[in-house]
N, CA and C atoms as a LAMMPS dump frame, in Angstrom:
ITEM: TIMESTEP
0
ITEM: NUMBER OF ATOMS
273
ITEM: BOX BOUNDS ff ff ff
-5.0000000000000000e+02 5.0000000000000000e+02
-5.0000000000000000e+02 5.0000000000000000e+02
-5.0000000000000000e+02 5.0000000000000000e+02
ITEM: ATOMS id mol type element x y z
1 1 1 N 475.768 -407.338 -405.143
2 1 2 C 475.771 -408.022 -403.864
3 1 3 C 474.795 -407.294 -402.945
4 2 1 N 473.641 -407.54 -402.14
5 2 2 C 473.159 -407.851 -401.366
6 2 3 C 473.22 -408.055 -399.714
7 3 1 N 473.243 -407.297 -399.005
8 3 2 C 473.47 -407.612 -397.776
9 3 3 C 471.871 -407.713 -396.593
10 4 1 N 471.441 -409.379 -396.412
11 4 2 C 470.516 -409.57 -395.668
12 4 3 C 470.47 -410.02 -394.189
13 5 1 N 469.566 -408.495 -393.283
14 5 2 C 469.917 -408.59 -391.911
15 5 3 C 468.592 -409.404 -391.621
16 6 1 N 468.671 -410.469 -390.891
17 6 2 C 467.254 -411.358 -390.223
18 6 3 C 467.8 -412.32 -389.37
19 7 1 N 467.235 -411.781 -388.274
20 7 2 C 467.56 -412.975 -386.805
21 7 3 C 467.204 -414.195 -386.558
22 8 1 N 465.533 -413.656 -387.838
23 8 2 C 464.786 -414.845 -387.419
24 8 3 C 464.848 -415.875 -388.889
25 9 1 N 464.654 -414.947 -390.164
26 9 2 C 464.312 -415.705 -391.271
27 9 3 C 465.634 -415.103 -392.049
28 10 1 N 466.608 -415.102 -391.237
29 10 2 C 468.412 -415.292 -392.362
30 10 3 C 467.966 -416.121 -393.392
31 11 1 N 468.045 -417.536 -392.92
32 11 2 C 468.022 -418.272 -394.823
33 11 3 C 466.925 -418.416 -395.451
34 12 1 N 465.706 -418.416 -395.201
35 12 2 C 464.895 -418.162 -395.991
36 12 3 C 464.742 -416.925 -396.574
37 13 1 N 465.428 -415.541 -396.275
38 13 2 C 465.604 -414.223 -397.361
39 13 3 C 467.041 -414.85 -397.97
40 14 1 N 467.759 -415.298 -397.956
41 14 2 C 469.142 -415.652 -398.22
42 14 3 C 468.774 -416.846 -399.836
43 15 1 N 467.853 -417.748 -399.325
44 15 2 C 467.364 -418.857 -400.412
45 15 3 C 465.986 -417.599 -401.535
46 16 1 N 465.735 -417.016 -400.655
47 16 2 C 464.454 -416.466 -402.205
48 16 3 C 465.494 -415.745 -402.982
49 17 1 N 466.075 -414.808 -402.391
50 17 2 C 466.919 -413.662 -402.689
51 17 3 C 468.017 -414.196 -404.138
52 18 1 N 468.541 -415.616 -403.317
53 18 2 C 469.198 -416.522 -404.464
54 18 3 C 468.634 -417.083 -405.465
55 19 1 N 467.736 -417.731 -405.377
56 19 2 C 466.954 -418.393 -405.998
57 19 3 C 466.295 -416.745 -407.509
58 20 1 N 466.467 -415.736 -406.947
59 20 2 C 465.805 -414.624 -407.427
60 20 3 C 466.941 -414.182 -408.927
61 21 1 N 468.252 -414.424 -408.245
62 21 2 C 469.418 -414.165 -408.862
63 21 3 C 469.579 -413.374 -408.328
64 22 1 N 470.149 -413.132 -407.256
65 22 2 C 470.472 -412.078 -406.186
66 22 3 C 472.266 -412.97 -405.367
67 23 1 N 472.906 -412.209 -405.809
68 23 2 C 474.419 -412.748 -404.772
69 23 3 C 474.097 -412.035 -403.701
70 24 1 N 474.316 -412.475 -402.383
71 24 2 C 473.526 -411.998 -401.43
72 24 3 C 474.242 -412.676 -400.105
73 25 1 N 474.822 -411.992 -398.856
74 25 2 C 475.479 -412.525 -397.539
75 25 3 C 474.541 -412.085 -396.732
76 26 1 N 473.792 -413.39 -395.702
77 26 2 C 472.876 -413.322 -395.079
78 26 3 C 473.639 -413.227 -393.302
79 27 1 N 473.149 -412.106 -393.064
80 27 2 C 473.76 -411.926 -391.627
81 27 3 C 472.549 -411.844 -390.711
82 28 1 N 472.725 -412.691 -388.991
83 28 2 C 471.441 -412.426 -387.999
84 28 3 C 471.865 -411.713 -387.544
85 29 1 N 473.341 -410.771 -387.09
86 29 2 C 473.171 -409.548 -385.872
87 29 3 C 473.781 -408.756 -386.575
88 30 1 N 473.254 -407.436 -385.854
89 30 2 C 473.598 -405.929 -386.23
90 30 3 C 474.83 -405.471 -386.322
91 31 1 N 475.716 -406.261 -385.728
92 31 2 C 477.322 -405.812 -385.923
93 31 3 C 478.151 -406.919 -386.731
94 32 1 N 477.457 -407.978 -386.658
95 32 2 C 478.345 -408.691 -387.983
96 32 3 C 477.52 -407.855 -389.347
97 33 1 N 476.515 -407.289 -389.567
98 33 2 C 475.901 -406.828 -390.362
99 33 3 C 476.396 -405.542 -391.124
100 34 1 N 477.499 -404.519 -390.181
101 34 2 C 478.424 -403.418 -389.912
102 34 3 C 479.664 -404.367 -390.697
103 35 1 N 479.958 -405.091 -389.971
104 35 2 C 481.55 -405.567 -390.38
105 35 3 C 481.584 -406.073 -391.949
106 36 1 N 480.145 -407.124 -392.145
107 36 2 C 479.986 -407.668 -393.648
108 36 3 C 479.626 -406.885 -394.914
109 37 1 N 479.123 -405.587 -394.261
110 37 2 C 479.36 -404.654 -395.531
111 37 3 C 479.872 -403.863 -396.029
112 38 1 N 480.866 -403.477 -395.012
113 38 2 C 482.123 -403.161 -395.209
114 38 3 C 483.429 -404.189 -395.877
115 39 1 N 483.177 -405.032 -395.516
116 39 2 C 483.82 -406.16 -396.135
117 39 3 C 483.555 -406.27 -397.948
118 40 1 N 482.474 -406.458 -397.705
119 40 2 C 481.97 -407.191 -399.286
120 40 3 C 481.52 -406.345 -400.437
121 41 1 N 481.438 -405.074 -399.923
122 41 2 C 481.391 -404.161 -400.879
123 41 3 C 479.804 -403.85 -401.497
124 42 1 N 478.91 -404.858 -400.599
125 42 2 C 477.148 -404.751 -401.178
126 42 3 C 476.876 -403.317 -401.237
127 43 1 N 476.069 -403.469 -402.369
128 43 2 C 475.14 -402.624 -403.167
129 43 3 C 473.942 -401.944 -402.655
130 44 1 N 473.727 -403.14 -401.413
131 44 2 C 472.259 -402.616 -400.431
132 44 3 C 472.284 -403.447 -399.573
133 45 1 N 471.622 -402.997 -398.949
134 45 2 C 471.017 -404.561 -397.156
135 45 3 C 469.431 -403.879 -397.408
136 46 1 N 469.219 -405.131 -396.914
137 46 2 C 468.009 -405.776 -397.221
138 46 3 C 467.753 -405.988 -395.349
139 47 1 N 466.57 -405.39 -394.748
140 47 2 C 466.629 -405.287 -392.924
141 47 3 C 465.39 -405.71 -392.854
142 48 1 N 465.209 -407.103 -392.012
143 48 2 C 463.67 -407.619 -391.544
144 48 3 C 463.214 -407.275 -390.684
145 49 1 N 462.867 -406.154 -390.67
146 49 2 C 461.986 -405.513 -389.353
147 49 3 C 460.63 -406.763 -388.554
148 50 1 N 460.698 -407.479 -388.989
149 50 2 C 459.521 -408.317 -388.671
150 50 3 C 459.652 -408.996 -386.949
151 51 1 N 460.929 -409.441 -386.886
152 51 2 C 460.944 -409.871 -385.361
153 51 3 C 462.139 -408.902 -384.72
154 52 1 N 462.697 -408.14 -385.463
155 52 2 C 463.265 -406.812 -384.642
156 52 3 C 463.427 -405.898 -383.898
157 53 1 N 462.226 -405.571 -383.887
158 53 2 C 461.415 -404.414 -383.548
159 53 3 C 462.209 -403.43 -383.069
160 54 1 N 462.352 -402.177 -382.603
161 54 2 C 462.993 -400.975 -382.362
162 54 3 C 464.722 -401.176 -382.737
163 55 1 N 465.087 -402.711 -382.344
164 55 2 C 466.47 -402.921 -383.051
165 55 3 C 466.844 -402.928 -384.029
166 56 1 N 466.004 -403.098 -384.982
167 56 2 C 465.648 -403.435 -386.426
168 56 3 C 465.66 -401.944 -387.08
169 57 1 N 465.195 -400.921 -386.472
170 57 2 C 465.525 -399.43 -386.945
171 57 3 C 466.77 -398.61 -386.776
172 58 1 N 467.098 -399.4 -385.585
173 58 2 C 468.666 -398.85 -385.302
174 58 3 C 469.293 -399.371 -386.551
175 59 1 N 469.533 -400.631 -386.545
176 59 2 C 469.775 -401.064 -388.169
177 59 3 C 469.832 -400.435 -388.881
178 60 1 N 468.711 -399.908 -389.636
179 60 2 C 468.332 -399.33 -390.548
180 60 3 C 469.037 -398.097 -390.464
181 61 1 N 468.701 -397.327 -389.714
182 61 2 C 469.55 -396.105 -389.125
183 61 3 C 471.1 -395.881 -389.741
184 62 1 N 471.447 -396.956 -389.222
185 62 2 C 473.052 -397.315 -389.075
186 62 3 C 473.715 -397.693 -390.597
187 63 1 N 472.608 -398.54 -391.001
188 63 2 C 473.487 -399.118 -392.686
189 63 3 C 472.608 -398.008 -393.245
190 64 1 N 471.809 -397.069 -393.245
191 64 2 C 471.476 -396.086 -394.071
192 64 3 C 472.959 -395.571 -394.6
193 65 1 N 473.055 -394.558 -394.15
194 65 2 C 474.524 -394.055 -393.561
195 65 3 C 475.3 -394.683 -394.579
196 66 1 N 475.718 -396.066 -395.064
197 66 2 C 476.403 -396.525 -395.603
198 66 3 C 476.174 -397.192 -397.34
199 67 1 N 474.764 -397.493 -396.988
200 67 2 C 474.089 -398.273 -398.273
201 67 3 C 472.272 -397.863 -398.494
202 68 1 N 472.037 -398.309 -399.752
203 68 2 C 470.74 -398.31 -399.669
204 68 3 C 469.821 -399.126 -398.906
205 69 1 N 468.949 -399.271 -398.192
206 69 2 C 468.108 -399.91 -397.417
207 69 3 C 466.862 -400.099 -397.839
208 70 1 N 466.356 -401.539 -398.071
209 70 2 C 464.843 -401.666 -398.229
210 70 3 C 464.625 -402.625 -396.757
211 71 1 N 463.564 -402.642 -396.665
212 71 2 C 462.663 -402.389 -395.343
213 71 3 C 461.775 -403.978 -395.43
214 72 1 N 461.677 -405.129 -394.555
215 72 2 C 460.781 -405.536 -394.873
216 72 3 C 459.59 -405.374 -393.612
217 73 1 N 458.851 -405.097 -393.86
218 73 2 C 457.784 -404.227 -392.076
219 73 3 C 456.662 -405.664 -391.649
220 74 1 N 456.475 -405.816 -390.36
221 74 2 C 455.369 -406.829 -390.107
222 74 3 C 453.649 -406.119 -390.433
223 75 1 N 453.476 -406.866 -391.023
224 75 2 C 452.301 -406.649 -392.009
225 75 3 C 452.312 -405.647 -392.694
226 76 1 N 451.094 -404.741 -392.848
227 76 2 C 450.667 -403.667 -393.216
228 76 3 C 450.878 -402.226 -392.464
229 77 1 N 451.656 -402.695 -391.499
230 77 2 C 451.596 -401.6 -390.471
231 77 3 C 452.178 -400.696 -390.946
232 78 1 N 450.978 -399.419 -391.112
233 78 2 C 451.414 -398.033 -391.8
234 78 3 C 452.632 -397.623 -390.878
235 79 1 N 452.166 -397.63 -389.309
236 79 2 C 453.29 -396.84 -388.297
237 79 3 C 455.075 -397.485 -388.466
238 80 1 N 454.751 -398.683 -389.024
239 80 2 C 456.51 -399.424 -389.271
240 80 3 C 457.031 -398.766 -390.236
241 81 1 N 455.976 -398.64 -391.54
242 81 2 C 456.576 -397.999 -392.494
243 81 3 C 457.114 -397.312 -392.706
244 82 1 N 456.456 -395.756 -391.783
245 82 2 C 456.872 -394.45 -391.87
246 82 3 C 458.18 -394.518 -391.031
247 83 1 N 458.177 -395.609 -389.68
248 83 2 C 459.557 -395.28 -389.013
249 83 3 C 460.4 -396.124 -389.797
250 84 1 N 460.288 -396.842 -390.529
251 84 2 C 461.637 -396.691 -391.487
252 84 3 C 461.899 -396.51 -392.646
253 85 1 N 461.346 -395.497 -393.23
254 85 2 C 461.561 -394.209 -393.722
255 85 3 C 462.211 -393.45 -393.335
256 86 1 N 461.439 -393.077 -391.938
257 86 2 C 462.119 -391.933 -391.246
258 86 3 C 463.856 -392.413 -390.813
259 87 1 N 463.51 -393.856 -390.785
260 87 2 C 465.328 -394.134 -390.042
261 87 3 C 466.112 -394.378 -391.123
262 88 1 N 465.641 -393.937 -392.012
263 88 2 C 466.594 -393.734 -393.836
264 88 3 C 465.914 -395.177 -394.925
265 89 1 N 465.239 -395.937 -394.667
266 89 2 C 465.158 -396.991 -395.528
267 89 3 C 464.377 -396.285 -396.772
268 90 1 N 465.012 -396.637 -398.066
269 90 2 C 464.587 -396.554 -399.303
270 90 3 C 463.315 -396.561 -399.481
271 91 1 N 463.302 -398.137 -399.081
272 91 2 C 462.057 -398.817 -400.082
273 91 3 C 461.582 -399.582 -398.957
């Protein structure tokens, strides 16, 4: 299981993710995002940094702590990358 945080593109990571063979609960805010993975027992969250921005690391921050974290960053931007890294994301 899968846990995907996006405010903006919830079901479209929710439909690839599935479509991927991924069981997967698509959440848009940061505290149903807390409550649903505690709930469901996921394996990782999956955090769209893309229309987030500095909230989107708190995120990250926060479900570090709890699960593995991959990162998705707006574009190429080396500087997104490294800060979420630095705010625990995996991958």
């Amino acid at each position: 299981m899968l846990l995907a945080l996006s405010a903006v593109h919830r079901n479209a990571l929710v439909t690839a993710l599935t479509r991927s063979g991924w069981p997967v609960i698509g959440v848009r805010g940061f505290d149903e995002a807390l409550r649903r993975l505690g709930e469901s027992g996921a394996r990782g969250a999956l955090v769209d940094l893309r229309d987030e921005g500095k909230a989107g690391l708190v995120a990250v921050r926060a479900l570090s702590g709890r699960t593995r974290v991959l990162a998705i960053v707006p574009g190429r931007d080396l500087k997104w990358i490294t800060d979420a890294i630095d705010a625990g994301a995996t991958q």
